[in-house]
C-alpha positions as CSV (number, residue, x, y, z in Angstrom):
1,X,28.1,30.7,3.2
2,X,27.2,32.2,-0.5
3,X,24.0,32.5,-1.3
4,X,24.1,33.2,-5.0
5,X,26.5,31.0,-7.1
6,X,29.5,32.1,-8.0
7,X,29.9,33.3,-11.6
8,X,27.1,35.9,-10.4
9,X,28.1,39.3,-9.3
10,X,27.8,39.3,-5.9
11,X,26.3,37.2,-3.4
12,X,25.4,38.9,-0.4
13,X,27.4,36.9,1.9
14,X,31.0,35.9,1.0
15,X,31.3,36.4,-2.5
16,X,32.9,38.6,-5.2
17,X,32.4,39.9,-8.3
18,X,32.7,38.0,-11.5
19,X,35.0,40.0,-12.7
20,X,37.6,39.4,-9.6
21,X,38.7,35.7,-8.1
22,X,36.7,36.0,-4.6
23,X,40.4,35.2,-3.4
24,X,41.6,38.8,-4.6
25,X,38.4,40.2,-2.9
26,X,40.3,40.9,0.4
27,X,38.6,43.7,1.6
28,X,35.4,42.2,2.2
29,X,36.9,38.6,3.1
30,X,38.3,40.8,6.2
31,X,35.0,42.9,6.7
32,X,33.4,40.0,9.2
33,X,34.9,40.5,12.0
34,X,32.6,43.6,12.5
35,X,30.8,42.3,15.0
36,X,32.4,38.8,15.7
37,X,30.0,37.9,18.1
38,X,26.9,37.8,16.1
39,X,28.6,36.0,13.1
40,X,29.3,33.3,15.7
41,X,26.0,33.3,17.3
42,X,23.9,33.3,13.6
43,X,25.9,31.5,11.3
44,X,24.8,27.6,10.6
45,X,27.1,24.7,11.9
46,X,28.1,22.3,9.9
47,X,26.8,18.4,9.9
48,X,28.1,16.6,12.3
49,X,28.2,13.4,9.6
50,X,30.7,16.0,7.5
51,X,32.9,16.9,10.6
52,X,32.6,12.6,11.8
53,X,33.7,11.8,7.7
54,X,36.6,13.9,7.8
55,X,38.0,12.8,10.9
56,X,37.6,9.3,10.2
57,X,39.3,9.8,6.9
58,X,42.6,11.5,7.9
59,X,45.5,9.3,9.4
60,X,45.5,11.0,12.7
61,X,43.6,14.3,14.6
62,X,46.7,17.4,13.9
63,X,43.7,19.7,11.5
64,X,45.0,23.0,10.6
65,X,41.5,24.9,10.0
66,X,42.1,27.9,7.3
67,X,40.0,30.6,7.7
68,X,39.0,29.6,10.7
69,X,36.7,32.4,11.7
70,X,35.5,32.9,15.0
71,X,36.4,28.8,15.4
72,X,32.8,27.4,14.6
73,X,34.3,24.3,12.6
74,X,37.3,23.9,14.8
75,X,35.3,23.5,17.7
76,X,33.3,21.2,16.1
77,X,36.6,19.4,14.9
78,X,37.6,19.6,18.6
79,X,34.7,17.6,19.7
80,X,35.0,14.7,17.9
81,X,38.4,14.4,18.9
82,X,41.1,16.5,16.9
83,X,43.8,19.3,17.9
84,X,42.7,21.9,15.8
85,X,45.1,24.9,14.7
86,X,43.1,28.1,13.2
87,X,44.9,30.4,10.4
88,X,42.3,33.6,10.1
89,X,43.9,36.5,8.5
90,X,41.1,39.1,10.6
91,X,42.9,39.4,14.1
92,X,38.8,40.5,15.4
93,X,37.7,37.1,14.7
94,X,40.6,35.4,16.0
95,X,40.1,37.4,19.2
96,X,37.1,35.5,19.2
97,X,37.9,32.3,18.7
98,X,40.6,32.2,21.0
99,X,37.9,32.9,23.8
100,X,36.3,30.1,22.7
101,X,39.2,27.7,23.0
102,X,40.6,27.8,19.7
103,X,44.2,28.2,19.1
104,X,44.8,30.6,16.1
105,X,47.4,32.5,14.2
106,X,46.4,35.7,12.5
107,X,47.9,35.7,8.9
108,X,46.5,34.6,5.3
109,X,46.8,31.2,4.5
110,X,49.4,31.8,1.3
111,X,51.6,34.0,3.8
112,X,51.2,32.3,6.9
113,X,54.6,30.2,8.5
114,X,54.2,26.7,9.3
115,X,57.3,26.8,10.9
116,X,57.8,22.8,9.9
117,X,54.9,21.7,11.7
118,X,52.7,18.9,9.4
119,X,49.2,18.0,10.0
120,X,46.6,15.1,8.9
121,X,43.8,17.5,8.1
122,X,43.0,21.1,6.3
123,X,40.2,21.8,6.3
124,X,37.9,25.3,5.5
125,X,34.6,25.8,6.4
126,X,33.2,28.5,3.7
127,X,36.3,30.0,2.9
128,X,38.4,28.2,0.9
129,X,37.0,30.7,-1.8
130,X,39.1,33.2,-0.1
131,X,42.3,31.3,-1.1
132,X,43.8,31.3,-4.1
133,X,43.3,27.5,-5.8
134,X,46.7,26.5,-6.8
135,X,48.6,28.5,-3.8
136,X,46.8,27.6,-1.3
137,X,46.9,23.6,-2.8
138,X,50.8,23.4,-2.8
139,X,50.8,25.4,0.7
140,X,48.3,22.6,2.3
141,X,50.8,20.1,0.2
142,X,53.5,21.5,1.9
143,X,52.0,21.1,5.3
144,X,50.2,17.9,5.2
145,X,51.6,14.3,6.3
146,X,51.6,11.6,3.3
147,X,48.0,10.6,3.7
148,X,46.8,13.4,4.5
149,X,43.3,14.7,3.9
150,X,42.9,18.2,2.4
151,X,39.2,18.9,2.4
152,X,37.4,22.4,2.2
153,X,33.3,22.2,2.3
154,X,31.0,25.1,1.7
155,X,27.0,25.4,2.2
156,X,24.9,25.9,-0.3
157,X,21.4,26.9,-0.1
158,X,19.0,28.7,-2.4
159,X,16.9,31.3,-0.3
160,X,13.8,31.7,-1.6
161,X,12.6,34.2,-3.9
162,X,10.5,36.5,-2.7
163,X,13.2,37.0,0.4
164,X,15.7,37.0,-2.2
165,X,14.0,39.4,-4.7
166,X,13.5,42.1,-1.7
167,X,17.1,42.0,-0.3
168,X,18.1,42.7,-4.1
169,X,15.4,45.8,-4.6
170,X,16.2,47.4,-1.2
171,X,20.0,46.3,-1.8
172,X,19.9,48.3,-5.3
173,X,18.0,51.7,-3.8
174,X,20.1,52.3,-0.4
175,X,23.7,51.3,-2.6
176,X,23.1,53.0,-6.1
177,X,26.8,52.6,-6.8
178,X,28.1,49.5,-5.5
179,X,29.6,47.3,-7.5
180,X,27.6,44.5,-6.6
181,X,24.3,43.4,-8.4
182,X,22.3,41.2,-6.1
183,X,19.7,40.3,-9.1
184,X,17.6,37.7,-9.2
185,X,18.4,34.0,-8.7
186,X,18.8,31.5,-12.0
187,X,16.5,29.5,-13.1
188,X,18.8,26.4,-12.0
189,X,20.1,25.1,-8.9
190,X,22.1,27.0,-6.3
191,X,24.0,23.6,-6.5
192,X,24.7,24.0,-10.6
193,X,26.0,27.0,-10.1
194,X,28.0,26.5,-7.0
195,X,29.7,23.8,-9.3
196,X,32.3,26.4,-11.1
197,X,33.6,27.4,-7.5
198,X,34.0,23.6,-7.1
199,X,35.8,22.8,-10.4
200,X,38.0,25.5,-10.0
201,X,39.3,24.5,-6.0
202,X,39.9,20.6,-7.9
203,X,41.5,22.1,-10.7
204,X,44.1,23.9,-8.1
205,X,44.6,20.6,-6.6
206,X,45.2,18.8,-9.5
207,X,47.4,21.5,-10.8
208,X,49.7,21.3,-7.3
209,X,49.6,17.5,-7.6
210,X,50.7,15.2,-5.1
211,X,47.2,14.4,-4.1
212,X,44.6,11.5,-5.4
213,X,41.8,13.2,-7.9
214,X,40.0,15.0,-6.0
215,X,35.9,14.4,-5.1
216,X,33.2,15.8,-3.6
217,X,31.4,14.6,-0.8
218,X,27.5,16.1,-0.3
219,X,25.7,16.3,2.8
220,X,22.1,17.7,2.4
221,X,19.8,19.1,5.7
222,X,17.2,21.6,6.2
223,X,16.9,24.6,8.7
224,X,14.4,26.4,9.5
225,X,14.5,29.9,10.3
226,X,12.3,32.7,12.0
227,X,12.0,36.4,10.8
228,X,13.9,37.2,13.5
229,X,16.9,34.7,13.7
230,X,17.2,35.4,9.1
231,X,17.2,39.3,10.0
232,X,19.9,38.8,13.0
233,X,22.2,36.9,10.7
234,X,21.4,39.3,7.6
235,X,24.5,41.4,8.9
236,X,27.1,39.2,8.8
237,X,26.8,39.2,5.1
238,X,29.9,40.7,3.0
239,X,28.0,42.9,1.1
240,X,26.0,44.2,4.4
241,X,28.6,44.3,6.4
242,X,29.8,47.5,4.8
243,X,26.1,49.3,5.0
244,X,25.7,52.3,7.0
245,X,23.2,51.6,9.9
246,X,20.5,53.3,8.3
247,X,20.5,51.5,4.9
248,X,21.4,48.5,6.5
249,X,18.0,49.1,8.9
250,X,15.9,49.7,5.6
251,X,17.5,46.4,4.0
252,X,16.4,44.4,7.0
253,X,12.7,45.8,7.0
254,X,12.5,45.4,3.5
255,X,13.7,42.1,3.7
256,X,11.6,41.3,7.2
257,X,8.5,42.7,5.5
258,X,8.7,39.5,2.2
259,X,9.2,36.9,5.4
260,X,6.0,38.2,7.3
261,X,4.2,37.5,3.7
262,X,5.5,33.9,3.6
263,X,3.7,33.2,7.3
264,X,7.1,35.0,9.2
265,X,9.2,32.2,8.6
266,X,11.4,30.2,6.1
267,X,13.1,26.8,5.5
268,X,16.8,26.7,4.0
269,X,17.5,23.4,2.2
270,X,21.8,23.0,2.3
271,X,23.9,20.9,0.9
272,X,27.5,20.9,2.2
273,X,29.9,20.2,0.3
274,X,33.5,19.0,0.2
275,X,35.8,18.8,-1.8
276,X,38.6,16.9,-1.1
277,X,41.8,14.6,-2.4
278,X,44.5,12.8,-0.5
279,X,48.3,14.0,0.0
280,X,50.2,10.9,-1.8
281,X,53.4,12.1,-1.1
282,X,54.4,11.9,-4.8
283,X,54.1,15.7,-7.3
């Protein structure tokens, strides 16, 4: 769940730099599974009006969930009725899932087998990115029945900028040398700039074809968030997960310090969204 669009450096979640596709970022895409447990106890669900949409859209309940993570969508998925298969390419966080109930494979979506098995759903809960557009838009063509739904969704939120402006300050003194720049957010929308990640997944599809033109489907909702619950899920971000524990510690403070000053807590506005097209059989 990026936090800075894109086309920036770095956010300091799942992101890459500007200079690499985040799909070619593989090191930190497989840095999460750190400490599984607390990525699946802090990260945000998704709406239940997204998972309810998707379902209800596909021609049946077979979802093949890419990047499945420690199984947060698929067990949402698995709720509202569908027989979810995971494909998460970090064996840590498919430990995890599997405990949970999910059945996963451990591979990367481009090189994982389907074996000839077909499905009326793929979805991707923040991590499509981690795919390449076009290969992983013929694999899922490959895979999905004729009326099919392909549909990966991300959040989006804009974090506000005094929390924002001290994770990047303490971000820049403890790692002097790291490639990433957590600067400052833009002046626009975390939704404008989210918008080149989301062109470029519909471009893939388009390129693959065999699908209807793709769209995008937005759900918006709020969270609120104490100091404590923003610092507990401040590790499970890419760039933090490869801290040392002592400049990750002085992050966290740093970052716990600008939340006390806004009263010791904060509200996320998200929007989710999906982007998603139809398998027509035809391409």
């Amino acid at each position: 769940m990026p936090t800075v669009p894109p086309e920036r450096e770095a956010s300091p979640e799942r992101e890459a730099s500007p200079e690499q596709a985040p799909h070619q970022y593989r090191g930190m895409a497989e840095s999460f599974g750190v400490d599984a447990e607390r990525y699946d106890r802090t990260r945000p669900r998704y709406p239940d009006a997204l998972v309810e949409r998707i379902v209800a859209a596909s021609p049946g309940t077979d979802i093949l969930d890419v990047g499945c993570g420690t199984g947060i969508e698929a067990r949402q998925f698995q709720a509202a009725g569908g027989q979810v298969l995971g494909v998460e390419p970090d064996a840590r966080m498919a430990d995890f899932a599997r405990r949970t109930g999910v059945e996963v494979e451990v591979a990367t979506f481009e090189a994982w087998d389907a074996a000839g098995r077909e499905f009326d759903a793929v979805i991707a809960g923040t991590a499509w990115h981690w795919v390449d557009p076009v290969a992983g838009a013929a694999k899922a063509a490959q895979v999905l029945r004729p009326g099919g739904r392909l549909a990966p969704f991300h959040h989006v939120f804009q974090t506000p900028p005094e929390v924002m402006e001290a994770l990047a300050q303490a971000y820049r003194r403890v790692a002097p040398d790291s490639p990433f720049n957590l600067g400052s957010q833009p002046a626009r929308s975390a939704l404008e700039g989210y918008q080149r990640l989301f062109v470029k997944i519909a471009d893939g599809i388009r390129e693959v074809g065999g699908f209807s033109d793709p769209e995008q489907w937005r759900f918006e909702w709020e969270r609120s968030y104490t100091r404590e619950e923003w610092l507990d899920q401040m590790p499970t971000f890419g760039t933090l997960t490869q801290l040392p524990p002592d400049q990750l510690a002085e992050v966290l403070a740093d970052v716990g310090a600008a939340i006390d000053a806004m009263g010791g807590s904060l509200t996320m506005a998200y929007t989710t969204v999906v982007v998603t097209a139809t398998r027509t059989g035809a391409g």
